[in-house]
C-alpha positions as CSV (number, residue, x, y, z in Angstrom):
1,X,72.4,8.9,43.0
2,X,74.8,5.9,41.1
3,X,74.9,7.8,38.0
4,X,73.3,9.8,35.3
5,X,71.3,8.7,32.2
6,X,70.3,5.6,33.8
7,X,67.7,3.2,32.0
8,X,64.7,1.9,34.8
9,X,62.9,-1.2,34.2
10,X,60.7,-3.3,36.2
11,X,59.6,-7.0,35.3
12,X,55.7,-6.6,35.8
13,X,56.0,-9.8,37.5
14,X,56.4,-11.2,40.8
15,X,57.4,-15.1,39.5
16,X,61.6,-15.5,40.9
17,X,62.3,-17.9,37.8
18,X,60.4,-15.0,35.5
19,X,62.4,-12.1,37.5
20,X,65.6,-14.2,37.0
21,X,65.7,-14.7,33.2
22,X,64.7,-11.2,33.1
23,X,67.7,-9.7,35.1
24,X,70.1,-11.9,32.9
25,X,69.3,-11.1,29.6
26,X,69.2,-7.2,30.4
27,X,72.6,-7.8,31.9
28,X,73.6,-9.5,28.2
29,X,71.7,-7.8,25.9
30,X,72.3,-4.1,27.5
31,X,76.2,-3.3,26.8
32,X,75.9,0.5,27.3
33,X,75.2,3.1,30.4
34,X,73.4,2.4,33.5
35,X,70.3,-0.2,34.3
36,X,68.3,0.0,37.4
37,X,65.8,-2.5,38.0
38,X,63.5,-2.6,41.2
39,X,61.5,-6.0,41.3
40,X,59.6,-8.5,43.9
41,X,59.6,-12.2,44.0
42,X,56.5,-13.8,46.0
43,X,57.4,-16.7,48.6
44,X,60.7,-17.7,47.1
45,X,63.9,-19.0,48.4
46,X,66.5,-17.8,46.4
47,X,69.9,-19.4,46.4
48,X,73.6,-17.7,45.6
49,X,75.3,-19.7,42.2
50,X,77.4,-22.1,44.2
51,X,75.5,-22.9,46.5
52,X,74.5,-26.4,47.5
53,X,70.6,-26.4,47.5
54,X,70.0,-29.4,49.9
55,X,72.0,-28.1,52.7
56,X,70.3,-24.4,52.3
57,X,66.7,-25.0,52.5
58,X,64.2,-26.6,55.0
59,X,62.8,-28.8,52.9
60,X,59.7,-29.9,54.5
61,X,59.0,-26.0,55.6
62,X,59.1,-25.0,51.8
63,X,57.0,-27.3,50.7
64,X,54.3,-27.2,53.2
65,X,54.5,-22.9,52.3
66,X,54.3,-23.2,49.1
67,X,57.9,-21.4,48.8
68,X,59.4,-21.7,45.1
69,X,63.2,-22.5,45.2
70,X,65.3,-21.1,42.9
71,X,69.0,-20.4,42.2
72,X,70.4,-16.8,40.8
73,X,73.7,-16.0,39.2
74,X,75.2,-14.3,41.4
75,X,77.4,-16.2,44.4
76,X,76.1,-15.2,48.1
77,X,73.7,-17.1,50.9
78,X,70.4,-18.1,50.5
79,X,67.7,-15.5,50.9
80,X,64.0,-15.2,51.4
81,X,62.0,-13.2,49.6
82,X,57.9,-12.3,49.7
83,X,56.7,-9.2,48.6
84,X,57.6,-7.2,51.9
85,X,60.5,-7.2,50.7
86,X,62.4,-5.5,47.5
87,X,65.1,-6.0,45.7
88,X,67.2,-3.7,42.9
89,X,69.5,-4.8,40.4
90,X,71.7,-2.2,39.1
91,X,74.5,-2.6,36.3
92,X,77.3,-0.6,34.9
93,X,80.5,-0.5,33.4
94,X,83.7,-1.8,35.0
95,X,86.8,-0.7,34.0
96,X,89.1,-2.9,36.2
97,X,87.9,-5.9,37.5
98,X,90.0,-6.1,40.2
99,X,88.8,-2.4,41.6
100,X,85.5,-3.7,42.2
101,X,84.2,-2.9,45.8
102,X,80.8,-3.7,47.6
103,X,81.4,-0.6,49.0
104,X,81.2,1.8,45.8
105,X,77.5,0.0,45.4
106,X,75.7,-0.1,48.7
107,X,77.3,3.3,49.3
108,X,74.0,4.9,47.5
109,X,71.8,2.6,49.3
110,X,72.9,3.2,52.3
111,X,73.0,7.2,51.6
112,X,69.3,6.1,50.6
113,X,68.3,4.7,53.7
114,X,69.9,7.4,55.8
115,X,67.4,9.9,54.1
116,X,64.6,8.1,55.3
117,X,66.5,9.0,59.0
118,X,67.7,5.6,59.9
119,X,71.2,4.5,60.4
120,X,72.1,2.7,58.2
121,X,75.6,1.2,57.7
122,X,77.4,-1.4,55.1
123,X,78.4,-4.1,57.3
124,X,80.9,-7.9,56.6
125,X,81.2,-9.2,53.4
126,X,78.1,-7.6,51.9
127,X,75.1,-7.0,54.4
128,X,73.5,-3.5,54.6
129,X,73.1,-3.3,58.9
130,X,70.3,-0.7,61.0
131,X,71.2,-0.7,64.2
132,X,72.5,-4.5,64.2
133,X,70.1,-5.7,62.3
134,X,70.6,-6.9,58.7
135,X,68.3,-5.3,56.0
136,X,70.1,-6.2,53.3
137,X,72.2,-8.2,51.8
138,X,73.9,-8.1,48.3
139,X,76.1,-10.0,45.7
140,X,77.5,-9.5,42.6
141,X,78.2,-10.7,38.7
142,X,81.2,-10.1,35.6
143,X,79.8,-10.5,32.6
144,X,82.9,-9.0,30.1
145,X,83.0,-5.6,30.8
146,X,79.4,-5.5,32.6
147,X,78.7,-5.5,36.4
148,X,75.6,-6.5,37.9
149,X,75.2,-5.5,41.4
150,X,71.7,-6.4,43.5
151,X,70.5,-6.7,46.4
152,X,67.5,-7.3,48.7
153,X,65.7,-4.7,50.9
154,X,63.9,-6.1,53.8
155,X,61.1,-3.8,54.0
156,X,58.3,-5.7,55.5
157,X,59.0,-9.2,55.6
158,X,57.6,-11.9,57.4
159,X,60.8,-12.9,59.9
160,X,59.0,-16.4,60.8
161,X,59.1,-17.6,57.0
162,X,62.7,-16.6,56.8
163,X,63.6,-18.2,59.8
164,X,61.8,-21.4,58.7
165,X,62.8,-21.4,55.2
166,X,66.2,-21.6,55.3
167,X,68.6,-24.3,57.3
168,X,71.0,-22.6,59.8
169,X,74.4,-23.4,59.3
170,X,75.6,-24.3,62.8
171,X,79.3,-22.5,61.4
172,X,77.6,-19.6,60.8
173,X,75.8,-19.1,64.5
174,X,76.9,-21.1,67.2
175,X,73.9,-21.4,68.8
176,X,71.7,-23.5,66.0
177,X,68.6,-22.5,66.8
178,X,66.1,-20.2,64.7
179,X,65.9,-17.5,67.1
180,X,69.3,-16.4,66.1
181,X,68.3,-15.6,62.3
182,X,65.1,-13.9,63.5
183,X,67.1,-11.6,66.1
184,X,69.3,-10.6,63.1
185,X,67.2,-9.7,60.8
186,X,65.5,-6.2,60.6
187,X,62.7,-4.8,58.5
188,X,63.3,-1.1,57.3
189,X,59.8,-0.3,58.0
190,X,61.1,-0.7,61.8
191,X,63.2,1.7,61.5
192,X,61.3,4.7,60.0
193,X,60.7,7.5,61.2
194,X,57.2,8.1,60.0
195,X,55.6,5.2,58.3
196,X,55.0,4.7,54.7
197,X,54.0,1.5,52.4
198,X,56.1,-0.2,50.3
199,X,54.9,1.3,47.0
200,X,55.9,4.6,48.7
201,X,59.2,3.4,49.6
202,X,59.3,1.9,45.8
203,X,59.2,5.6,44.7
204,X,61.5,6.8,47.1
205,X,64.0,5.0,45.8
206,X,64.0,5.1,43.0
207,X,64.3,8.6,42.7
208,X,67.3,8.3,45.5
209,X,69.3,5.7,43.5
210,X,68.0,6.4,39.6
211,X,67.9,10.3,40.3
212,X,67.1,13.1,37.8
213,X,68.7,11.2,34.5
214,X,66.1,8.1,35.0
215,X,64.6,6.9,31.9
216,X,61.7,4.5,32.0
217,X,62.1,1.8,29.0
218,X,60.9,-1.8,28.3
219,X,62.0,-4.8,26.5
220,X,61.7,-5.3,22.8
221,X,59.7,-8.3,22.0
222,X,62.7,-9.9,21.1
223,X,64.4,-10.1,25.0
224,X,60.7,-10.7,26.3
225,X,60.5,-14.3,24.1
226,X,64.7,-14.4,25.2
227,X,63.5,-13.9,28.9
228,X,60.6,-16.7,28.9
229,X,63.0,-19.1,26.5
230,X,65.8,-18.5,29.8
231,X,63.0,-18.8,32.1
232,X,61.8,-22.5,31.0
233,X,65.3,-23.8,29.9
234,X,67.4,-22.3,33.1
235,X,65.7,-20.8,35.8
236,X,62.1,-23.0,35.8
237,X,64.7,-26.2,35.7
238,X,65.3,-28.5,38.7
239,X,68.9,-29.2,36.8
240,X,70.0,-25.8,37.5
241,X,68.6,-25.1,40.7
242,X,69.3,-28.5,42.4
243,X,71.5,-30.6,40.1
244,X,73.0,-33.3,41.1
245,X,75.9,-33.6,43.7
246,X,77.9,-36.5,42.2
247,X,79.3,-38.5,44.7
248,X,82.7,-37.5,45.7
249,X,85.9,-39.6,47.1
250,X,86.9,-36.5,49.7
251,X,85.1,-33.8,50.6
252,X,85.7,-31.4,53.1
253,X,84.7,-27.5,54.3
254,X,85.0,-24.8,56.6
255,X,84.0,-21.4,57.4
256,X,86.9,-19.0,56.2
257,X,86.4,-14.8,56.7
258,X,85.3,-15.1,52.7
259,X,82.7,-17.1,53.2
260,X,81.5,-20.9,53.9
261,X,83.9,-23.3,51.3
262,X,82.9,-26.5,50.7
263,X,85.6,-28.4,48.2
264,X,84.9,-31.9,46.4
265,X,87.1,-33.7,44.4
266,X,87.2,-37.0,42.9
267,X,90.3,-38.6,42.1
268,X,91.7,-41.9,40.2
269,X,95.3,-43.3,40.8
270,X,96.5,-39.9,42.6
271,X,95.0,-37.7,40.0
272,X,92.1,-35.3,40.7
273,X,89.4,-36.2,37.5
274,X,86.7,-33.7,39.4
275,X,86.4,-30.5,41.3
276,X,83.4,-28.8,42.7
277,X,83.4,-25.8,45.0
278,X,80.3,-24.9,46.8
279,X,79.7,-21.8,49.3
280,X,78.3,-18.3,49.8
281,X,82.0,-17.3,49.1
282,X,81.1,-13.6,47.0
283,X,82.3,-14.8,43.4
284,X,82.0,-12.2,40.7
285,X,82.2,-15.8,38.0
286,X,81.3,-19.5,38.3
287,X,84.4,-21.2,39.3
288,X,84.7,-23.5,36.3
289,X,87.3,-22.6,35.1
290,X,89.0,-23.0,38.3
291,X,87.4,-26.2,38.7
292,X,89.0,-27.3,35.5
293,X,92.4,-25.9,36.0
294,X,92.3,-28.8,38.6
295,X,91.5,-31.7,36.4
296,X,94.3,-34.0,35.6
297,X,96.6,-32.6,38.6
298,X,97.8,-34.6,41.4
299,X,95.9,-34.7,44.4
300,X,98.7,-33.1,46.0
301,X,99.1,-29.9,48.3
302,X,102.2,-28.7,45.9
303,X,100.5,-29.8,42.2
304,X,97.1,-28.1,43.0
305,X,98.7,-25.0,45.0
306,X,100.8,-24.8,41.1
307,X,97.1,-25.0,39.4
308,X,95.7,-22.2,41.2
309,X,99.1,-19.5,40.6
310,X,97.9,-16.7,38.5
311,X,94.5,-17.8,38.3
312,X,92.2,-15.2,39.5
313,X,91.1,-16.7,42.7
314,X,89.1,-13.3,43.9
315,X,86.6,-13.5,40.7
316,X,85.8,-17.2,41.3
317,X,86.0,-17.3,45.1
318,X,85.4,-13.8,46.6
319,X,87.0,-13.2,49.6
320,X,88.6,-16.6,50.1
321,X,92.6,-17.1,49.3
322,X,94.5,-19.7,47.8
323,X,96.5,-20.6,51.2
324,X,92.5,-21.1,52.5
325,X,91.6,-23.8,49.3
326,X,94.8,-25.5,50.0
327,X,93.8,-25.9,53.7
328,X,90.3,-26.9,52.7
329,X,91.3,-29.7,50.5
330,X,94.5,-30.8,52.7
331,X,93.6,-30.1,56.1
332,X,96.0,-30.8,58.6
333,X,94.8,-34.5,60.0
334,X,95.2,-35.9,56.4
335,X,92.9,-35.8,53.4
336,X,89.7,-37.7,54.6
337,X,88.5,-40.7,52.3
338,X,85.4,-42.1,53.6
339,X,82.4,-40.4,52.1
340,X,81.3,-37.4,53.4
341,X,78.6,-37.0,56.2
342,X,76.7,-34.0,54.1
C-alpha cells in the first residue's frame, strides 16, 4: 500500500477536461494526508504541460475519431486514453523536493501488478514495462509542499487508436512508422494470469494501493462549482491546450537522456526578449520562471549559462541539465536564424 489513512475519490465522469479540473483542485484544496483517485477519460489525447500540441497529435486521425485533445499539468509525452484504460492520481506530502523519485511511486504499482502474477518492472524515465511492453506511463506535479503523482494503466486499450492518435517522433524511434508504437505498447489484461474485467481490476487496486486505511469521500459543493469554473476557463479552452506558438528568431531541439527539448527564443539587438521550452522533459513546475530568468540576457552561451546558476533546473526540466540547454540553444554549427522548419 502508499500509505495509511488515505482519502479515495473518483470523478463520476469520464469527460478529460471534467477529470482534469477535478484532479487540480483536490491537489489545491486538499493540504493534508493522502488522496487516491482512480478515473477514465473516453477517447482523449492527453498532452504533458510543455508540450507542443501540433507536433503531438495526428490531426486529421483525431478529428475523424472523435478524440478530445487536452493538455494536463503535469510535464511527460502525449498519451491516449479510452476507457480500457485507467489512470490513478495519487498525492502526498513532500518533505524535500529534491528527494523526489519516480521510483518511490510506481514502486506500489508495480508491487500491484506483480500480485496479479505478471512481471512487472519500472522502466526509463517513467514507463511502468511487462515483459518489454510499456503499460504505463507516469509524470509528476509540486504544488508547495504537495505532490501529485499519476499515471495511466493500459488495461484494455485499443493499440490502433494509439498508434493513430499520436504523431511519432522520428528522435524517439528510428524507424517512423506506426508499427513501432503498437509493438511497444502492452495491455495488462495480456498479461494476466486468469482474466478479469476492468471494473474487477478497478477494485483490485484499489485495495492494493489505498489498502486497509482507505476512506471513500466526495467534494463539497464548493470544489464541485471550483472544478466546473477550472473546467470551462482552463481545461475546456483551446488557449491552454493549443495556444499559440509565437513566431520565434531561433529555434532549435534535440533528444537529450531527460527527454525531447525544444528551446525558442526571440531576441532584439543581442538580447533574448522571449524564451519558451517545450518537451516531454519530466518537470515537477512550468518553466516560467526559468523562462523569465532569461529575459533581458544576452543571447550568449556565457550570459544565459550565468541565468540558469542556482536555478533549480531539475523542477522545471526533469532529467535534462544545464550543460544540455546550453547545447540546445548554442549548438555547435552556430545559432541558426532562419525560421524554424517545425
Amino acid at each position: 500500500t502508499m500509505a495509511a489513512d488515505t482519502l479515495y475519490l473518483e470523478t463520476g465522469s469520464t469527460d478529460p477536461a471534467y477529470n482534469l479540473a477535478f484532479e487540480e483542485v483536490v491537489l489545491q484544496n486538499r493540504r493534508e494526508g493522502n488522496t487516491l483517485l482512480l478515473w477514465q477519460n473516453d477517447h482523449a489525447v492527453v498532452i504533458g504541460q510543455n508540450q507542443n500540441a501540433e507536433e503531438e497529435i495526428n490531426h486529421a486521425f483525431v478529428e475523424a475519431h472523435g478524440i478530445r485533445v487536452v493538455r494536463r499539468m503535469t510535464g511527460g509525452g502525449a498519451v491516449y486514453h479510452d476507457l480500457g484504460n485507467l489512470n490513478y492520481s495519487w498525492m502526498t506530502d513532500v518533505e524535500n523536493a529534491g528527494a523526489i523519485t519516480y521510483q518511490q511511486f510506481t514502486r506500489p504499482v508495480v508491487e500491484a501488478l506483480r500480485g496479479l502474477g505478471m512481471a512487472a518492472e519500472a522502466s526509463g524515465r517513467n514507463d511502468i514495462l511487462v515483459e518489454g511492453r510499456k503499460v504505463s506511463g507516469t509524470a509528476q506535479r509540486l504544488l508547495g509542499k504537495r505532490i501529485l503523482h499519476h499515471g495511466t494503466l493500459l488495461f484494455d486499450s485499443d493499440p490502433e487508436m494509439i498508434a493513430g492518435a499520436l504523431r511519432v517522433d522520428a528522435s524517439k524511434f528510428q524507424s517512423k512508422s506506426t508499427k513501432s508504437v503498437r509493438s511497444r505498447v502492452g495491455n495488462i489484461r495480456e498479461f494476466l494470469r486468469t482474466d478479469m474485467t476492468l471494473p474487477d481490476f478497478w477494485e483490485y487496486l484499489k485495495g492494493s494501493l489505498g489498502g486497509e486505511a482507505l476512506q471513500s469521500g466526495s467534494l463539497t459543493e464548493a470544489e464541485h462549482q471550483q472544478v466546473l469554473r477550472l473546467k470551462a476557463e482552463k481545461y475546456d479552452a483551446w488557449e491552454w491546450t493549443f495556444g499559440r506558438t509565437p513566431r520565434f528568431s531561433f529555434a532549435n531541439r534535440h533528444r537529450w537522456d531527460g527527454g525531447l527539448l525544444e528551446v525558442r527564443v526571440q531576441a532584439e539587438n543581442g538580447r533574448i526578449t522571449a524564451a519558451r521550452f517545450y518537451g516531454d522533459f519530466l518537470s515537477l513546475c512550468p518553466p516560467a520562471p526559468l523562462e523569465a530568468a532569461l529575459r533581458g540576457r544576452l543571447f550568449q552561451r556565457a550570459d544565459v549559462a550565468q541565468a540558469l546558476r542556482g536555478l533549480p533546473l531539475q523542477n522545471y526540466l526533469g532529467g535534462i541539465r544545464e550543460q544540455e540547454v546550453l547545447d540546445t540553444m548554442f549548438p555547435v554549427s552556430g545559432p541558426k536564424s532562419e525560421a524554424p522548419s517545425f
